[in-house]
C-alpha positions in Angstrom: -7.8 -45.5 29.2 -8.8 -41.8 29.2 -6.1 -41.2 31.5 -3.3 -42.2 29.0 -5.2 -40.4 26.5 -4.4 -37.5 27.9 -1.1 -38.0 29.3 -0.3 -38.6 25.5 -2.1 -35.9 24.2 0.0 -33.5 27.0 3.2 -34.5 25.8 3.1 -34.3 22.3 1.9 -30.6 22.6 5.5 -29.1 23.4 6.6 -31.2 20.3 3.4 -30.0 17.8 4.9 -26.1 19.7 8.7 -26.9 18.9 7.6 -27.7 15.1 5.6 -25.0 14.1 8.1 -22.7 11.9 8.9 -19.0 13.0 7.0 -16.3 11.7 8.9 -14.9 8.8 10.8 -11.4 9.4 9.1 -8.3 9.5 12.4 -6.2 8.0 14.9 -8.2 6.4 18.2 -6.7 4.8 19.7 -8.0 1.4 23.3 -9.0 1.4 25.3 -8.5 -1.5 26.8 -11.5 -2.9 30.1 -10.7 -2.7 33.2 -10.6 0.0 32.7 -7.4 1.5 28.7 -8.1 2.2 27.3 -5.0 1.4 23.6 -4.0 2.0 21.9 -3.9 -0.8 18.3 -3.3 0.2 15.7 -3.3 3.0 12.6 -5.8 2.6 9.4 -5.9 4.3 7.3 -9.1 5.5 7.8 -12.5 3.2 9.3 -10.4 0.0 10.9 -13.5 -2.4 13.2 -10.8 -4.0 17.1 -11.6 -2.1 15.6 -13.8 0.6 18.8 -16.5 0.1 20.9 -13.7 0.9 18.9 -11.6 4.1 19.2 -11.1 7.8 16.6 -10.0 10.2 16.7 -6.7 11.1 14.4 -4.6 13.8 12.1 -1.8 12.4 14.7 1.0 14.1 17.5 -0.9 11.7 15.4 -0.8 8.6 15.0 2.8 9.5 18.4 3.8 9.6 19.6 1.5 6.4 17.4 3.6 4.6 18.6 6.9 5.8 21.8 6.3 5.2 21.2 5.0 1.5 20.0 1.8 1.7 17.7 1.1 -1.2 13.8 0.0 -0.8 12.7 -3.3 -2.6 10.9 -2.2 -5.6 8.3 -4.9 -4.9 7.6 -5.0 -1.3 8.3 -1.3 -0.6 9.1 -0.9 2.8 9.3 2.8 3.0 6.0 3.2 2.1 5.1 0.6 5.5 8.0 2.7 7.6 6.0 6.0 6.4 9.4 7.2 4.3 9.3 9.9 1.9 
């Protein structure tokens, strides 16, 4: 009985894994809603403000979107976790 206890147990754990959602995006970058899908600002962590229209980005991506013009989300302020003046 223990036996198939455990052989139970074993292979539901790589479903229980496969359903746990991904951690949320450190840098995300908002997409404007029109055609030519232009960035419209960088976000940092779970920030609500343009989430429907983001994509992941890596920290060397946020970095560059805001040195070329990017804005910074007034609410999550990622330059200030980037160390941007």
């Amino acid at each position: 009985m223990r036996a198939r206890i455990a052989e139970a147990e074993q292979s539901q754990a790589p479903r229980t894994a496969a359903a746990r959602p991904s951690a949320p995006p450190e840098w995300s970058l908002q997409i404007d809603i029109g055609t030519d899908q232009l960035h419209v600002a960088v976000h940092y962590g779970e920030c609500a403000v343009g989430r429907a229209r983001s994509r992941r980005i890596t920290r060397q991506d946020a970095i560059e979107a805001l040195a070329a013009g990017c804005e910074s989300c007034f609410m999550c302020r990622p330059d200030r976790e980037l160390q941007i003046d």
